[in-house]
N, C-alpha and C positions, 0 to 999 in steps of 0.2 A: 504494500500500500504506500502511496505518494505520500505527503504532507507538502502541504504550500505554505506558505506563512502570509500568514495578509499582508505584510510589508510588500511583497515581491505582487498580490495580485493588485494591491494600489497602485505599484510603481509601472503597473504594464498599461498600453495604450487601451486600456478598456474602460477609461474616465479620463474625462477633464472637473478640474479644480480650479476653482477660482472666485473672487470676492462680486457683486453684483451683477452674478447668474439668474434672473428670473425664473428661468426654464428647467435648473437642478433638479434631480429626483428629490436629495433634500438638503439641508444646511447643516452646519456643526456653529455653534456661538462661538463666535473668533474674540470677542470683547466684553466682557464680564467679571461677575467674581470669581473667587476660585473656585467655587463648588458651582458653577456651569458654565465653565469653561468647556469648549469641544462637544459639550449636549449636543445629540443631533437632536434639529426640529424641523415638521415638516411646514413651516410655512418659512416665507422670501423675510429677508432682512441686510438691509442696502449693507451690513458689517459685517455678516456671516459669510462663512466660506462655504458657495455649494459645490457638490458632489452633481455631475451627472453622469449615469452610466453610458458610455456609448454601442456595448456591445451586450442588449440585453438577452440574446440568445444563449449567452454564457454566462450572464451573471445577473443574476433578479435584483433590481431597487430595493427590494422591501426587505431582501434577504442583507443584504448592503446595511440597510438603513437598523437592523437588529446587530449587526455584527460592529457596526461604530457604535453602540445604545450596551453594548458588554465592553466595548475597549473603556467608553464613560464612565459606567460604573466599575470597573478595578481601577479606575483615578490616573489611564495612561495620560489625559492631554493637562491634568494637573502638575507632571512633572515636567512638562513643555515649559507652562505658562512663562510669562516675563513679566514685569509692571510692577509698579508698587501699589497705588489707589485700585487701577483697572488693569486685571488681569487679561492678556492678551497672547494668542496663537496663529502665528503667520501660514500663508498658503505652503509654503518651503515644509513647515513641520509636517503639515498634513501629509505631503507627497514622499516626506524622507520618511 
């Protein structure tokens, strides 16, 4: 049996990331505190960094949108953050 790591299936051409994506499957909070920091949510926010899937024959939104919603809660994009008042996660983190 494979294993993949999610690092290696974000890093592949099967999404774009980027900040004022209307059209995203969903968003992760790039600007907050630290306890939701990287929340993914599914509605548009001109600050949030969205996800879209390009390649949904291979990889379900929704499936996506639960597998960032478990990176959240074990507290991955808390050890990103940067800021001191507002805690903040650049597009770069999400893709690295």
């Amino acid at each position: 049996m494979v294993f993949i790591m999610w690092q290696d299936i974000i890093k592949s051409n099967n999404f774009k990331v980027s900040k004022g994506m209307e059209d995203a499957d969903f968003w992760l909070i790039a600007i907050n505190t630290i306890e939701k920091i990287g929340m993914p949510v599914e509605e548009f926010g001109k600050n949030h960094i969205g996800i879209k899937i390009l390649n949904t024959e291979k990889i379900d939104p929704k499936f996506m949108y639960y597998w960032m919603l478990n990176l959240y809660n074990q507290g991955h994009w808390k050890q990103m953050a940067r800021g001191s008042v507002q805690q903040f996660i650049t597009i770069k983190d999400v893709k690295n």
